[in-house]
C-alpha positions as CSV (number, residue, x, y, z in Angstrom):
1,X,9.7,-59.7,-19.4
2,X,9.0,-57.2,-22.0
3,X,7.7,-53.9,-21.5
4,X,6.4,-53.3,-25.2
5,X,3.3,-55.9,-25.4
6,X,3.3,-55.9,-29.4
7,X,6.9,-57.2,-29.4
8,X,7.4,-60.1,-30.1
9,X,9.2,-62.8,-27.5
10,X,13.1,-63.1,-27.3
11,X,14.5,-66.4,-26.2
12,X,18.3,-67.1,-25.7
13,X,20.4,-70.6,-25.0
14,X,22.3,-69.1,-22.3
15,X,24.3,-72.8,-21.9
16,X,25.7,-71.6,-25.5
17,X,25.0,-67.5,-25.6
18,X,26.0,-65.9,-22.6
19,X,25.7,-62.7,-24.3
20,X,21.7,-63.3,-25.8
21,X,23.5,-62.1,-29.6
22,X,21.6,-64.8,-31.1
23,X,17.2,-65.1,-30.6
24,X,16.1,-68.4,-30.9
25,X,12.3,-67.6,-31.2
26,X,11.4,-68.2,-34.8
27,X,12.9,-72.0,-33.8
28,X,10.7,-72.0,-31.1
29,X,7.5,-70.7,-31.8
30,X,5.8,-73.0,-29.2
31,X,7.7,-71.7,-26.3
32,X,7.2,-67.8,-27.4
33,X,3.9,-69.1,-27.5
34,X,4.0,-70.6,-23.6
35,X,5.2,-66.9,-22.4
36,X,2.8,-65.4,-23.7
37,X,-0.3,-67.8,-22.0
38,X,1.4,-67.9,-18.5
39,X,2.2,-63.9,-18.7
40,X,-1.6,-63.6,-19.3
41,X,-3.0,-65.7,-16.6
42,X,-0.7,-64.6,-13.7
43,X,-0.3,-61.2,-14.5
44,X,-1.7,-58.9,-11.7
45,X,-1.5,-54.9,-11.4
46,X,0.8,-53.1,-10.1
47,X,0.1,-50.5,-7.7
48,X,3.1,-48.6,-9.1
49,X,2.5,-46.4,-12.5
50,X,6.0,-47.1,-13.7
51,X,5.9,-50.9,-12.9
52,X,2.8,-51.2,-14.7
53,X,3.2,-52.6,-18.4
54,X,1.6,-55.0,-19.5
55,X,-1.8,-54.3,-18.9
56,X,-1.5,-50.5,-18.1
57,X,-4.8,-49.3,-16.0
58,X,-2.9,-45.7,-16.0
59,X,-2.1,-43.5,-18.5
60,X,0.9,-43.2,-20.2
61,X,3.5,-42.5,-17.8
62,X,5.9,-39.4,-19.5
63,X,9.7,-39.5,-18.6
64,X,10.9,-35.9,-18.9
């Protein structure tokens, strides 16, 4: 999941990198690219300001 949607995808080999300290994107573009289509095509709004995300109908939502 990723809350900024201009970031770019993280993807980890958790068999090898329990800790995700190494992103293994750029080696899978085609995956980052998978995310991306299946976050767009089941993504539904949240009735909840401070769930909503990815698509935000709300404003900005301000932590003070």
């Amino acid at each position: 999941m990723k809350k900024d949607s201009n970031a770019t995808w993280e993807i980890y080999n958790l068999s090898t990198d329990a800790n995700e300290s190494s992103n293994v994107a750029a080696q899978h573009p085609d995956l980052a690219e998978k995310f991306e289509s299946i976050l767009k095509k089941e993504h539904r709004n949240s009735q909840i300001r401070e769930w909503e995300f990815v698509d935000p109908k709300f404003a900005p939502f301000e932590v003070k």
